[in-house]
Every structure is written in structure tokens, then in C-alpha cells.
C-alpha positions, 0 to 999 in steps of 0.5 A: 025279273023284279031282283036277286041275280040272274043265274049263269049257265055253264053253257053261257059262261062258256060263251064268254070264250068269245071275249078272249077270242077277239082279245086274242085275235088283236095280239095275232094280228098286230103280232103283239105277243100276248097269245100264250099269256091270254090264255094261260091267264084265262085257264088260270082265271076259270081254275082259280075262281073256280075252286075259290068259289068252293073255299068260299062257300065252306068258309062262309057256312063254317064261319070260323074266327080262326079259320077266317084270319088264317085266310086272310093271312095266307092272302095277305102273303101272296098279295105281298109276293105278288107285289115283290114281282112287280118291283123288277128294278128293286134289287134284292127286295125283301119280301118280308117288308111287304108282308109286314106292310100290307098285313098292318094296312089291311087288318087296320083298316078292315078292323075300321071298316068291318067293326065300326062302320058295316057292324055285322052279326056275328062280328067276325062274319066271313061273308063280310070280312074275307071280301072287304080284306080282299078288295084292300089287298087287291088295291094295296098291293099295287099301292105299294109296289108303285111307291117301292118302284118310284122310290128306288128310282127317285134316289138314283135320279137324284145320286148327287143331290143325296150323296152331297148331302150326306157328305155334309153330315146330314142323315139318310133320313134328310138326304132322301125325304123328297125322295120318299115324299114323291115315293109315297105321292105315286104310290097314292095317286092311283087311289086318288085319281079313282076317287075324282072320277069314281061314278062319272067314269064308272060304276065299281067293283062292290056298287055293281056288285050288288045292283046285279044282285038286286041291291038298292042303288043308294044302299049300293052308293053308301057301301061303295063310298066306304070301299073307295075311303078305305082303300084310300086309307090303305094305300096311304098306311101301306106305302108309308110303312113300306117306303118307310122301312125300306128307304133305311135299307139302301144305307149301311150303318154308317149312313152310306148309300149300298151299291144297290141304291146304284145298280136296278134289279 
């Protein structure tokens, strides 16, 4: 084979079975629990890209425009929902914050991406688009649910640095701003951490993507460093916006902390 990817029978992906197996043969033996969760989370993964799979190819030979932002929409939501999930130690957290985060993150930085940098005809190209806003929901959402989490937890390890400072007169934006700086630090530190040791470590998602396929390895390169600089950008954006908006909501209007800020989810 000289390029273009090698096709997967039906037969070989049931094959692939195998892996779950011994991954399930590990969590039998040493009696870890995962058994039922391994393989819920395989069916899942067959009848979820399975039927993506047809949506994709619909919405790519359609090409809407409104069609496309529809779906990014409705992934932005459930990647915010699946972010909220993932904070079990925030009480009571809106959900709507997430969105509002990773819908501005996402739609800028894949605006960037897809209209200055790749360039694509026709401009709204669903073949371009829909992964590219896929891979910033995938790694923003994570990016935020981290820095949610470790801003709850800094303020509560820090109950009487806070509230002494606000018993001398300062804001709960003085009182908490260490709190959001290191809130924001551990929601970006994932990305950095990837960006040190991207193509000694690994080879990523979009790089061996298109290898598979029979991409030029350098073409290949250049399409990877845009997706780990704009994930990069994401995360930043997305963790500033929601840390930013939620650390008001562990004050009341007359700049106290709620008992929320006390108690974990």
C-alpha cells in the first residue's frame, strides 16, 4: 500500500473485542470493579460512533451553515453537561456557566483556526469545522472541570485567610484572587504538560490521524501544532471565563461568603 487508509472489516473490528477482554480480565482478577462499567462504556462507544458516524457523513455531503452551528451548539451543550458531572465536590453548580464558557472558548478559537489559519472552501466547510470544534470541546471541557474543582477547593483550604480578609473590608475579588489564579493554574496545566512532551512521548489524535490516511508526515506536523496551540488557547479562555464568573457565586450581595463555599457537593 502505497497511501489512503486501510479499510476495517466488520470482522476485524469485532476482533477488536479482544482488547476489552483482557482489559476486563485485569478488573476480574485483582477484583477491581470495572467489569459492568468496561462494558457499558464499550456498547456505548460502538452505538455512539457508530451512529455519529452516519450523522457525519449526512452533514458533510449536505454542508449546511445552519445545520453545522446547530451541531456544534448541541455538542457544546453536552460537553458542558459532561463537564458539570465531573465537579462532584461543587454544590449546586449551574450548568449554564459551563455552557456560556465553552460555547465563547470554542466558537473563538475555532473562528481563529478555521478562517484565518486552515482557510477552507467553502468557509463553512463541515469537514473542517465540526472536528476541529470537536477536538477544543473534548480538551476544554476537562480544562474547565479541573479548574471549577480546584477553585472550590482552594477557597475552602483557605476559609480563614479569606474570611479575615474580607472582615477587613476587602472585596471577594481581593479575597479569592490566589484562589482563582491557582483555580485557573491546574485548569491549564493538563494542556501545558501535553505541549512539553507532544511528539517525544506521542504521536496525537489529528497527527496519526492523517498518517493513517496517508498524509504527509510534515503536512501532518503543521496541522498538529495548530491543534495543540489552540487547545492551549481554549483551555485558558474557557477556565478564565468560568472561574471568573463562578468565584462571584460563592458571595452573597453583601460580599459574604454562602455556606456553599463551606459545605462539598
Amino acid at each position: 500500500m502505497t497511501g489512503g487508509v486501510v479499510p476495517i472489516s466488520d470482522w476485524q473490528l469485532a476482533l477488536s473485542v479482544i482488547l476489552v477482554v483482557i482489559a476486563g480480565t485485569v478488573s476480574a482478577v485483582f477484583r477491581l470493579g470495572l467489569l459492568r462499567p468496561l462494558v457499558w462504556g464499550t456498547v456505548r462507544t460502538f452505538v455512539q460512533l457508530t451512529l455519529v458516524g452516519y450523522v457525519l457523513t449526512y452533514v458533510f455531503a449536505l454542508n449546511n451553515l445552519y445545520l453545522i452551528l446547530a451541531l456544534v451548539t448541541l455538542m457544546v451543550y453536552i460537553a458542558s453537561r459532561a463537564a458539570v458531572r465531573r465537579t462532584p465536590n461543587v454544590p449546586r453548580y449551574p450548568a449554564g456557566l459551563a455552557f456560556v464558557a465553552l460555547l465563547a472558548s470554542t466558537y473563538l478559537v475555532g473562528t481563529i483556526v478555521t478562517q484565518l489559519i486552515i482557510a477552507p472552501e467553502p468557509w463553512y466547510s463541515a469537514q473542517i469545522i465540526i472536528p476541529i470544534f470537536g477536538m477544543i470541546l473534548g480538551n476544554s471541557m476537562n480544562g474547565i472541570a479541573l479548574s471549577l474543582d480546584r477553585l472550590y477547593a482552594e477557597v475552602r483550604g483557605r476559609l480563614g485567610e479569606v474570611e479575615t480578609l474580607l472582615s477587613f473590608g476587602a472585596t471577594p475579588w481581593e479575597a479569592v484572587r490566589d484562589s482563582v489564579r491557582e483555580a485557573i493554574r491546574a485548569g491549564m496545566t493538563p494542556t501545558i504538560n501535553s505541549l512539553m512532551v507532544v511528539g517525544l512521548v506521542s504521536l496525537p489524535g489529528m497527527m496519526t490521524g492523517q498518517i493513517l490516511a496517508g498524509a504527509d508526515p510534515q503536512d501532518a506536523v503543521r496541522y498538529q501544532i495548530v491543534v495543540m496551540l489552540m487547545i492551549a488557547a481554549a483551555a485558558a479562555i474557557g477556565c478564565l471565563i468560568l472561574v471568573g464568573l463562578s468565584y462571584r457565586k460563592m458571595f452573597d450581595s453583601d460580599g459574604a461568603l454562602r455556606q456553599e463555599a463551606y459545605e462539598r457537593g
